[in-house]
C-alpha positions in Angstrom: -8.2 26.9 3.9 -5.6 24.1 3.4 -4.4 24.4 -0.3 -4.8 20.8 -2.4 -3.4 19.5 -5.4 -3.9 16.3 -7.4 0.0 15.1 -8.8 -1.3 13.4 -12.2 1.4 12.4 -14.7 1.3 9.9 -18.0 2.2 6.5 -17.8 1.9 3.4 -19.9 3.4 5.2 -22.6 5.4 2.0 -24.2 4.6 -0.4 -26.8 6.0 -3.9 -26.8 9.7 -3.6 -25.3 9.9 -0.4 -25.5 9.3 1.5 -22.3 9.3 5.9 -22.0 7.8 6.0 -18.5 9.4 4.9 -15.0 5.6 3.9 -14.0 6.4 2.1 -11.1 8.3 4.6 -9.5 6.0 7.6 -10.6 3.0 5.3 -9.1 4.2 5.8 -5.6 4.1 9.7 -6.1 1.3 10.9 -8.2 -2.4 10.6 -7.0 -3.8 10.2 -10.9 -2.3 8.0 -13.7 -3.5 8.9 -17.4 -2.6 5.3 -19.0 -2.1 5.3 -22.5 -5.3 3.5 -24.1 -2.8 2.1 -27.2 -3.3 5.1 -29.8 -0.4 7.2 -28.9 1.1 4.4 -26.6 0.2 1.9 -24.7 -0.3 -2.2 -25.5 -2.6 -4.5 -23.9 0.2 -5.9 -21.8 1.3 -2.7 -20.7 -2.2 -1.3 -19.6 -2.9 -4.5 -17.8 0.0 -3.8 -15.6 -0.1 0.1 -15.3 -3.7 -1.1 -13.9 -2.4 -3.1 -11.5 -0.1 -1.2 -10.0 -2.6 1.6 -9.9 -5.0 -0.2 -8.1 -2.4 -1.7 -5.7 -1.4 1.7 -4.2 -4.5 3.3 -4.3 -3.8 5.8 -7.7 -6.9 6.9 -9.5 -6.7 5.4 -12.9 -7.5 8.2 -16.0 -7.6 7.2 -19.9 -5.6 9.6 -21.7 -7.1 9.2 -24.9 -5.6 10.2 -28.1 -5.6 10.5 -32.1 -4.7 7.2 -33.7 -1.0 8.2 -34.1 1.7 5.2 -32.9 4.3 6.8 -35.3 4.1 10.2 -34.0 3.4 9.7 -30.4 0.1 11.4 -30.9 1.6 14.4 -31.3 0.7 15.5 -35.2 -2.1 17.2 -36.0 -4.6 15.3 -37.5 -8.0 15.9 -39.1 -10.7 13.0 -37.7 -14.4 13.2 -38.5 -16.0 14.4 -35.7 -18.3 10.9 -35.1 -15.3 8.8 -35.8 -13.1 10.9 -33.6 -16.1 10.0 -30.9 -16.3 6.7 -31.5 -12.4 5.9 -31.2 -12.1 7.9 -27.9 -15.4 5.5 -26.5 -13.3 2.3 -28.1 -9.6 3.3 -26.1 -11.5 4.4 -22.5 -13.8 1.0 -22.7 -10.6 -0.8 -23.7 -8.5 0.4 -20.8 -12.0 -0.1 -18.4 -11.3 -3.8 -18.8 -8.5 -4.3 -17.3 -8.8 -1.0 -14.3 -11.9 -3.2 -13.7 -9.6 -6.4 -13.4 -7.5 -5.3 -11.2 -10.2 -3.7 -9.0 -10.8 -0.5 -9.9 -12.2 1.6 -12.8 -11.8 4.0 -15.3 -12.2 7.7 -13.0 -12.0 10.6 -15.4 -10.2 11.4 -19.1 -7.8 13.0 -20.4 -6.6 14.0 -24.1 -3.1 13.4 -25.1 -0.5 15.8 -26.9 -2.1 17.2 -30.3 -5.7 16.0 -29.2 -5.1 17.6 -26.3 -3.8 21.4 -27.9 -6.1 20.9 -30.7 -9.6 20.6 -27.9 -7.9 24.1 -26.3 -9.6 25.8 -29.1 -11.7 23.7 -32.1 -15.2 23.5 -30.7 -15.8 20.5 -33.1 -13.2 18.5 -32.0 -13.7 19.0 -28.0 -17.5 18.2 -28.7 -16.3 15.0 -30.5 -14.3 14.2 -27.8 -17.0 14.9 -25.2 -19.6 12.5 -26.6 -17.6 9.9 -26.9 -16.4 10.1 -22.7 -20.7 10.1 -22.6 -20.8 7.6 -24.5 -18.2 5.4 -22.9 -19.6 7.2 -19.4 -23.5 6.2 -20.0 -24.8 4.8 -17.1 -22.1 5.9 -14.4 -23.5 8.1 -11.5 -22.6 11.8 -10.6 -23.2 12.7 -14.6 -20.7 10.5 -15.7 -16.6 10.7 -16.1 -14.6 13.5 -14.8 -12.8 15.6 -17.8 -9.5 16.6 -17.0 -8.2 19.2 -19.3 -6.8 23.2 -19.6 -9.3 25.9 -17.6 -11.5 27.5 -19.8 -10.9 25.3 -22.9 -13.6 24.6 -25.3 -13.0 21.0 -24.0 -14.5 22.3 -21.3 -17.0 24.5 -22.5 -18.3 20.8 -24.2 -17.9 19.2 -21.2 -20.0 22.0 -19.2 -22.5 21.9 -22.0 -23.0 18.1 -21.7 -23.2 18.2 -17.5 -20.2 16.5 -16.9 -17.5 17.2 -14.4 -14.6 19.2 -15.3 -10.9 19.2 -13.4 -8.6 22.1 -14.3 -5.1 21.1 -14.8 -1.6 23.1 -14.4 1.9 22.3 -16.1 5.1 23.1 -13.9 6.8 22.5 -16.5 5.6 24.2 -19.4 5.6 27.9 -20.5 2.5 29.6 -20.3 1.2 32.6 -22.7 0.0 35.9 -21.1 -3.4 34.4 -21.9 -2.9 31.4 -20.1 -2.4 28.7 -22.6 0.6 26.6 -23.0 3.5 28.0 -25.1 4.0 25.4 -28.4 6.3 22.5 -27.8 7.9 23.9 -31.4 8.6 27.6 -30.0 12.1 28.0 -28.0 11.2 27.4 -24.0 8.3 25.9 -24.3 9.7 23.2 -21.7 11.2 24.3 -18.6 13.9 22.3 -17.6 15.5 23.4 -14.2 14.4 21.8 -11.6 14.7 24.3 -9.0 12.2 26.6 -11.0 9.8 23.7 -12.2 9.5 23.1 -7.8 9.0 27.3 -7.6 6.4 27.1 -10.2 4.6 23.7 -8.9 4.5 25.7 -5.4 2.9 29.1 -6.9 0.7 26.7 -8.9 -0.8 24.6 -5.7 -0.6 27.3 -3.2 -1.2 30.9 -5.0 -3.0 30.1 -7.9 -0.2 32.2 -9.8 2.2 31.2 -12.5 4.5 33.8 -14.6 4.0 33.7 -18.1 6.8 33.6 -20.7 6.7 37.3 -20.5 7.4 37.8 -16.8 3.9 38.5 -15.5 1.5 36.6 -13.5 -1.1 34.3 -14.9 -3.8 33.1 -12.5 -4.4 29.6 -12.7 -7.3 27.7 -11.8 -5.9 24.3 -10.9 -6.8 20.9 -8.8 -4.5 18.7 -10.8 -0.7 19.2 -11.8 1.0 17.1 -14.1 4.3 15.8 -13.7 5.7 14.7 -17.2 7.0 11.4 -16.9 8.8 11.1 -20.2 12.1 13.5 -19.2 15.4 12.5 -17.3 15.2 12.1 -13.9 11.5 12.5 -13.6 10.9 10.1 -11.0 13.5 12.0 -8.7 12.0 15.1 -9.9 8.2 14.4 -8.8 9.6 13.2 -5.5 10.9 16.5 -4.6 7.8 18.3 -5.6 5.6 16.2 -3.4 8.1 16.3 -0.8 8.3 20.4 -1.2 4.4 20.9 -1.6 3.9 18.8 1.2 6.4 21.5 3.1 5.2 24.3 1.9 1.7 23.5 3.3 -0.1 21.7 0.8 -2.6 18.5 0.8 -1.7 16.1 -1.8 -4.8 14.2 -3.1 -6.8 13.1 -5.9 -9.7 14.8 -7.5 -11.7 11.5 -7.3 
């Protein structure tokens, strides 16, 4: 069988002049945007037009949803009530439904950002906090609601099983892995990879043999549809143009989970 990959990455992720993302560049590579729904990033303005361009060349629009944390990018840990923690991830996926809809399109699936996103890896509370508020935001859709896009085997989605929605495993190129298969702290030394020759090796192995070496040397099977490019480092937009271009070579169907 023909191996296929989603290419997702994170865009949107400015507030007012400040932009962090080449999104209209990255938009005519990746399959899936995660727009910032203005809690880590993101502004009305700015999700307007992340929308737009979405719609315009055909890239499935995700709400990467996150802990009300401007200063810190969303990436501190924070402590939110469960039911609050629900109801603010329902508030930034209906805000960013607004204008996906206005531009012609919708809201297809969610993700968690950055500490949100580590912290639903392992805190049953928090992932099933998360999870009710995509049903809530969901309610109504057909197939069982929103797509959850998020690490294999996760408690997000363990919740997300639980609750009978659909769950899309997603890989980092990019990022070290533990022998268990979880992502190596962004505080620990190597946690990013930055060479781009072995972030296009490792995209390969991800998409094609399921296979990624851990920080240790050894394989780690990964369960993937979805790979995310991190649009927030130099050259990025050259970057996930040469790993289309190479998964593409190497034998690969590039297209979205949706």
């Amino acid at each position: 069988m023909t191996p296929v990959i989603d290419l997702n990455a994170d865009l949107g992720e400015g507030f007012g002049r400040w932009r962090l993302t080449d999104d209209e560049a990255l938009l005519s590579v990746v399959t899936s945007a995660n727009v910032a729904c203005g809690f880590h990033a993101g502004d009305p303005a700015t999700m307007r037009r992340v929308c737009e361009l979405a719609a315009e060349r055909g890239v499935v629009i995700g709400a990467q949803v996150s802990y009300r944390d401007l200063a810190g990018f969303g990436r501190r840990a924070m402590d939110v009530p469960p039911d609050e923690l629900a109801d603010e991830i329902a508030y930034q996926i209906g805000a960013l439904e607004v204008f996906a809809r206005a531009a012609g399109s919708r809201v297809g699936y969610v993700k968690p950002h950055g500490a949100l996103y580590n912290r639903c890896v392992h805190d049953e509370e928090q992932a099933g906090a998360v999870i009710k508020g995509i049903r809530t935001a969901g309610s109504g859709l057909p197939g069982g609601g929103l797509p959850v896009l998020g690490l294999p085997c996760s408690r997000l989605h363990q919740a997300a099983g639980h609750a009978q929605l659909p769950v899309v495993g997603e890989a980092f190129a990019d990022r070290a892995y533990t022998p268990e298969g979880t992502l190596v702290p962004r505080r620990e030394p190597g946690a990013v990879i930055h060479d781009p020759d072995e972030v296009v090796k490792r995209s390969i192995g991800i998409a094609r043999d399921r296979t990624v070496a851990s920080r240790d040397g050894g394989p780690v099977g990964i369960t993937a549809r979805s790979l995310c490019l991190h649009g927030d480092t130099p050259g990025a937009a050259d970057l996930a143009r040469r790993i289309r271009s190479e998964l593409t070579a190497a034998g690969v169907h590039v297209r979205s989970f949706v």
